[in-house]
C-alpha positions as CSV (number, residue, x, y, z in Angstrom):
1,X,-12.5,20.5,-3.0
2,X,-9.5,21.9,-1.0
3,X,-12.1,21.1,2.1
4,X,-12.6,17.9,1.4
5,X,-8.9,16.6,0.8
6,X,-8.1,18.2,3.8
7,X,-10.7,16.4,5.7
8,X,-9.5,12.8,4.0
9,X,-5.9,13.0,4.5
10,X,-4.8,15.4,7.6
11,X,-7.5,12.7,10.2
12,X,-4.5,10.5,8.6
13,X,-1.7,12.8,9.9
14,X,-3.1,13.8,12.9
15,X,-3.5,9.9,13.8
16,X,0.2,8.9,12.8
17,X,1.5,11.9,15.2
18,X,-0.6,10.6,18.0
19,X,0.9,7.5,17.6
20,X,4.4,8.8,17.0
21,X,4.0,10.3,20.6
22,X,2.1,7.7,21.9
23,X,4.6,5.1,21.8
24,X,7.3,7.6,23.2
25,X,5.7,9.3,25.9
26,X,2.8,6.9,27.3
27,X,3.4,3.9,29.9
28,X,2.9,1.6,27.5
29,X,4.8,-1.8,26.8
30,X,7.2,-2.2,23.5
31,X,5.0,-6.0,23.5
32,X,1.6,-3.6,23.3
33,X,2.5,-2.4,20.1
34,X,3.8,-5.3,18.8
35,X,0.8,-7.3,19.7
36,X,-1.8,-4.1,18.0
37,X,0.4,-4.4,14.8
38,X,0.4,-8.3,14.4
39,X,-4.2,-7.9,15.2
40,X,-4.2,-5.2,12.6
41,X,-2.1,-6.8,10.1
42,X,-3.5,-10.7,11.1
43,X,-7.5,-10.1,11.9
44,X,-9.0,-6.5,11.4
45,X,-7.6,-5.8,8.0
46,X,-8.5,-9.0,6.3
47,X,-11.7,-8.8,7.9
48,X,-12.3,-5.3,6.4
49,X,-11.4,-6.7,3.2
50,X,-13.8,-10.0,3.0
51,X,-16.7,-7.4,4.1
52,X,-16.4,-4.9,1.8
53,X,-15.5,-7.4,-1.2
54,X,-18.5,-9.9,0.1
55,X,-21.1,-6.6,0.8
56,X,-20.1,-4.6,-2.1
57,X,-23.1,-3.5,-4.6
58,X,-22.9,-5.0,-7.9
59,X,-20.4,-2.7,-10.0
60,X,-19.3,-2.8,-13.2
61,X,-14.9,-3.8,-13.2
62,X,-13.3,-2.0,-16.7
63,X,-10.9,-4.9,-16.1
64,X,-9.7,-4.3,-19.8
65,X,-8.3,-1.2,-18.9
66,X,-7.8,-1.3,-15.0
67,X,-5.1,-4.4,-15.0
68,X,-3.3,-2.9,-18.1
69,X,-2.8,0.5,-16.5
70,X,-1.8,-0.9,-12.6
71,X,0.3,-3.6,-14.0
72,X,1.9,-1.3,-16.8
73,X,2.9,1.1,-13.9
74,X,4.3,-1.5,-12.4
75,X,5.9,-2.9,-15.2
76,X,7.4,0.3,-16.2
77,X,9.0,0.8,-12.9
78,X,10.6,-2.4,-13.2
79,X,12.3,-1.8,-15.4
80,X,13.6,1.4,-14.5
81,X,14.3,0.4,-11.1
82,X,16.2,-2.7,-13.0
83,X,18.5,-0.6,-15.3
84,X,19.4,1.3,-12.2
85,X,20.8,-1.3,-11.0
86,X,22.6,-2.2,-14.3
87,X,24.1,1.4,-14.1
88,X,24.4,1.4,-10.0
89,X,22.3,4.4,-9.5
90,X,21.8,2.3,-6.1
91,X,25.3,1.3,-5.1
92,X,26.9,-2.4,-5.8
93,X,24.6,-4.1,-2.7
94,X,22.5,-5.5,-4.1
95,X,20.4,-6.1,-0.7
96,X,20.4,-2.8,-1.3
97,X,18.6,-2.7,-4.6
98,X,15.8,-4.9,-3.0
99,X,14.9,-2.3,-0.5
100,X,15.0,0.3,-3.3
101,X,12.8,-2.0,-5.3
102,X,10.1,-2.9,-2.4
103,X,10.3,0.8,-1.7
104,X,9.4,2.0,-5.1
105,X,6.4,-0.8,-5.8
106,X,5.0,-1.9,-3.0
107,X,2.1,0.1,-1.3
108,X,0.3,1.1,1.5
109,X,-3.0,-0.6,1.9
110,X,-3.9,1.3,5.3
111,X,-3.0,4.7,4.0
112,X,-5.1,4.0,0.7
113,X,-8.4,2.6,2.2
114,X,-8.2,5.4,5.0
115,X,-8.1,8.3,2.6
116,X,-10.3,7.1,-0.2
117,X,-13.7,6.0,3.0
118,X,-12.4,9.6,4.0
119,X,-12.6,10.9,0.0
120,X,-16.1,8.6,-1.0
121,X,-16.7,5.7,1.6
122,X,-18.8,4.1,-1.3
123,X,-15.4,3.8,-3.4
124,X,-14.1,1.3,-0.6
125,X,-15.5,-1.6,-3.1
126,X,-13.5,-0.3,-6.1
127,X,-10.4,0.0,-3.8
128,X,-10.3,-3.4,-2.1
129,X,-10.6,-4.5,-5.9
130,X,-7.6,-2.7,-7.2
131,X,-5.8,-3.4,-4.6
132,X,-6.8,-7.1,-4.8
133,X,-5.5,-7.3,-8.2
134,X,-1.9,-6.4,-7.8
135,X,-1.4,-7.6,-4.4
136,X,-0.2,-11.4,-5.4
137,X,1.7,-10.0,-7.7
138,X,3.7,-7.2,-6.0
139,X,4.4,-10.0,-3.3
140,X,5.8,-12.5,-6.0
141,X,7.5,-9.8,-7.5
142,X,9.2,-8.6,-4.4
143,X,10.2,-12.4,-3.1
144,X,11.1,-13.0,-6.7
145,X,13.9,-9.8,-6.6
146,X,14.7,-10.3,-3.3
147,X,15.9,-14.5,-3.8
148,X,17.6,-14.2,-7.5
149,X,20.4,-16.0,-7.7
150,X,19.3,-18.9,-5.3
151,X,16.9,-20.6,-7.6
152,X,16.5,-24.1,-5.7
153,X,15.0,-22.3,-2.7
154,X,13.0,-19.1,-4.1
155,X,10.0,-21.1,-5.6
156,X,9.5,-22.5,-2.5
157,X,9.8,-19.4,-0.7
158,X,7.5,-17.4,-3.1
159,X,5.1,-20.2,-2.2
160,X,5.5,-19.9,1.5
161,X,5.0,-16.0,1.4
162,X,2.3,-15.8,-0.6
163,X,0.2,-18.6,1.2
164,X,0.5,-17.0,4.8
165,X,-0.3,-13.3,3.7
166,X,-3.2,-12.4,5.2
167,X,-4.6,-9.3,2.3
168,X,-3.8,-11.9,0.0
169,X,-5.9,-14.8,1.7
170,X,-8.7,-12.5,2.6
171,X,-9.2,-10.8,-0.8
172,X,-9.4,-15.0,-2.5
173,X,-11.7,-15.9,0.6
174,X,-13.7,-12.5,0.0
175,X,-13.9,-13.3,-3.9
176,X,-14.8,-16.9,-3.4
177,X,-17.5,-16.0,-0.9
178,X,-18.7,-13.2,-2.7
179,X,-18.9,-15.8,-6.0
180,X,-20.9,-18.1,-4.0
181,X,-23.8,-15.7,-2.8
182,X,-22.8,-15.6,0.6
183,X,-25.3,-13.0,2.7
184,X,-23.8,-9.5,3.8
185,X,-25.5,-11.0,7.4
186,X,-23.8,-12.6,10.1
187,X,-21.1,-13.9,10.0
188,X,-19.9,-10.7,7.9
189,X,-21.5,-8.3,9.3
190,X,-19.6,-9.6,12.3
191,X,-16.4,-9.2,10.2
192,X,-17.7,-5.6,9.3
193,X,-17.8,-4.9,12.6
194,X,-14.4,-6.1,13.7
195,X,-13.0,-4.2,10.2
196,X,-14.2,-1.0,11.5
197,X,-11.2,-1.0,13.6
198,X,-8.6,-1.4,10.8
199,X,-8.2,1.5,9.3
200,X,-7.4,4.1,12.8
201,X,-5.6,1.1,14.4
202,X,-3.0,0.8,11.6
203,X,-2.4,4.3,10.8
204,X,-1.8,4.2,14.8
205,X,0.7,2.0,14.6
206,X,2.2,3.2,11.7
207,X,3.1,6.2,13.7
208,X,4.0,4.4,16.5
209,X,6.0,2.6,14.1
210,X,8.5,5.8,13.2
211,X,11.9,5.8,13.9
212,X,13.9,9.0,13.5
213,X,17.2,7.3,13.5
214,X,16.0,4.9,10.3
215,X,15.1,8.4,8.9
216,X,18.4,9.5,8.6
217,X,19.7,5.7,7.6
218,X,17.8,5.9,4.6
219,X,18.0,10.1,3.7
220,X,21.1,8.5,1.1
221,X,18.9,7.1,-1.8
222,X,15.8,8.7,-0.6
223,X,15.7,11.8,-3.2
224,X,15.9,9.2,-5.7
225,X,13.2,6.8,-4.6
226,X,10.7,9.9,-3.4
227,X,11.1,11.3,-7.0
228,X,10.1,7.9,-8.2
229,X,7.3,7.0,-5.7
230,X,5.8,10.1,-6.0
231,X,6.1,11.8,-9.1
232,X,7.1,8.8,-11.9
233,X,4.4,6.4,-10.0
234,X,1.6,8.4,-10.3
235,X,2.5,10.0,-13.6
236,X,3.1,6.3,-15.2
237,X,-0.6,5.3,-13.7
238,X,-2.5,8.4,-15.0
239,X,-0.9,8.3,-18.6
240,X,-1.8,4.7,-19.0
241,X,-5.6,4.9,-17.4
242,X,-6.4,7.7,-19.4
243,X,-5.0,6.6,-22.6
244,X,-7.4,3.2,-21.7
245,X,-10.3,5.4,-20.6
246,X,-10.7,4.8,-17.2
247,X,-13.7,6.1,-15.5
248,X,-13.0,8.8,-12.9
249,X,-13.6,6.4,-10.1
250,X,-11.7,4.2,-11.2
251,X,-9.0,6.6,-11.9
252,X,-9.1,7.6,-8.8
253,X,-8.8,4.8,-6.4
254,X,-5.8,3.4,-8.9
255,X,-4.6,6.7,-8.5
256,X,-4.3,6.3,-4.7
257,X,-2.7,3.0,-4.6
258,X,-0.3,4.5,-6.5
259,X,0.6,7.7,-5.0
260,X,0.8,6.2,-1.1
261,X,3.7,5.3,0.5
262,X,5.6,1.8,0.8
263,X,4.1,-1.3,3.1
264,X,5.4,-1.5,6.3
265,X,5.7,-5.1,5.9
266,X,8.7,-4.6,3.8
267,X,11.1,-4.1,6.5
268,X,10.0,-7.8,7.9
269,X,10.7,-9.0,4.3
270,X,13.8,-6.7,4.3
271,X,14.9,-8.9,7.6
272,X,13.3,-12.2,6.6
273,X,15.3,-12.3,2.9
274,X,18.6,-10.3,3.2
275,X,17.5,-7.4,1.9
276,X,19.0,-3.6,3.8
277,X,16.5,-3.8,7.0
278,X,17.9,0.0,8.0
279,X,17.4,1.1,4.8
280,X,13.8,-0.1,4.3
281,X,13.0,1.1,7.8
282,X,14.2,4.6,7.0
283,X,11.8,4.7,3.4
284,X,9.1,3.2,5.4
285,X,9.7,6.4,8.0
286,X,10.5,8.7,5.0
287,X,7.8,8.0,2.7
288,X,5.1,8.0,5.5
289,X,5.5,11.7,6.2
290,X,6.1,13.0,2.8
291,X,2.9,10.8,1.5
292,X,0.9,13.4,3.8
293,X,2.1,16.2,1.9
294,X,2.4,14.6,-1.8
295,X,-1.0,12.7,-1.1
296,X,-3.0,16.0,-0.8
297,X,-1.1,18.2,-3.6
298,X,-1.5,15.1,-6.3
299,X,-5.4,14.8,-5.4
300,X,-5.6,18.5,-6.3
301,X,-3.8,18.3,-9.2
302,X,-5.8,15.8,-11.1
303,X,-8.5,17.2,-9.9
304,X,-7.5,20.5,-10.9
305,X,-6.6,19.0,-14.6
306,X,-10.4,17.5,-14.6
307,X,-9.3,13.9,-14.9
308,X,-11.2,13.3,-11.7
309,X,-13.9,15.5,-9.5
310,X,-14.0,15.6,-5.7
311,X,-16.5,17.2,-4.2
């Protein structure tokens, strides 16, 4: 079992340290990166999520007690995260408190479908579902917390956001095709193709992606948000699937989602809505490296308790 976490997650690591020293020691232009970030985050992971959501075997959802446990977890952290603020566990800024907040709920999708095709590739279905779920409304959450106070504009913001994100169109294009009996064939197999490249190119330039300097900017609140990412999180989602009898599977892939670190998208949001950009860089930075040590000591740990079996 020890075997086969190690095989799922430290592939991860060792990919996010090549692309740490990639982009510092290799003759490559600042635009290269920036074009490989905008075709993983624009082409090949929506087209890994529309193929595995349109080629996915039949499977049973428990959506009675999947949505209950992922948006309980989230729930519950609201409001925690919330009466921090009240008390100013985070400081008076309240840009801040949105970088706390998109810190704390928002979630890796690379990290996740990388370690759970590295876990049980057959899982990927159950993963692009759970993560389908909750994406619309972490994003409307986020945008929500991030334009309080300026009403006349944040609806239409919200709106804007929501319609250009590409996980979120490709999971509705996935389920709509999907619905209407599209064929696994071309084009989707095309799109399976092309989503092959997702997973290693992101993590790649996720590494790339790490700054040391945002590491110290955001070592300040970081105990804090770790503590709640990685221990609270988890321990919020496993006391709410269990007590709604999640299967194992199930368990597991909500269990991931849950336990990865933040989006890296939330520093553009950070920038785009006045939330602390150095901040949010440093938790992105932060949470990325400690997620490689948490990630593996969790999965052992449930396993270990028997709530789930790998391997």
């Amino acid at each position: 079992m020890i075997g086969l976490i190690a095989d799922a997650v430290m592939p991860i690591a060792w990919v996010l340290g090549l692309g740490f020293l990639l982009k510092r020691y290799a003759p490559l232009d600042g635009s290269l990166w920036r074009g490989l970030e905008w075709l993983s985050y624009w082409l090949l992971m929506p087209s890994l999520l529309i193929s595995v959501i349109v080629s996915a075997p039949q499977i049973q959802v428990p959506w009675s007690g999947l949505l209950p446990s992922l948006y309980g977890t989230l729930a519950g952290l609201t409001i925690v995260l919330f009466v921090g603020w009240r008390l100013q566990w985070f400081g008076p800024s309240y840009p801040r408190f949105t970088s706390v907040y998109q810190g704390v709920i928002r979630f890796n999708t690379f990290i996740a479908l990388a370690v759970v095709a590295g876990l049980d590739a057959t899982l990927l279905p159950q993963m692009g579902i759970s993560a389908a779920v909750i994406i619309v409304a972490i994003n409307v959450a986020c945008v929500s917390v991030m334009t309080a106070g300026t009403s006349d504009r944040a609806l239409r913001t919200i709106s804007r956001e929501l319609i250009r994100n590409p996980l979120i169109l490709a999971c509705c294009l996935g389920g709509f095709l999907r619905m209407v009996g599209m064929p696994a064939s071309f084009p989707i197999s095309g799109l399976a193709l092309v989503g092959q490249a997702a997973l290693p190119m992101g993590v790649l330039c996720l590494g790339a992606g790490i700054r040391w300097h945002a590491i110290r900017n955001g070592l300040g609140l970081n105990a804090a948000v770790l503590t709640l990412i990685f221990v609270i999180k988890p321990l919020l989602f496993l006391a709410l699937g269990v007590s709604f009898d999640l299967d194992a599977e199930w368990l597991l892939v909500g269990l991931l989602l849950m336990s990865v670190s933040t989006a890296p998208s939330s520093y553009i949001l950070a920038k785009q809505l006045g939330g602390d950009a150095d901040l949010m860089a440093g938790m992105v930075a932060i949470q990325t490296l400690v997620s490689m040590i948490s990630l593996p000591v969790t999965l052992w740990l449930v396993d270990w308790m028997g709530l789930i079996t790998l391997g």
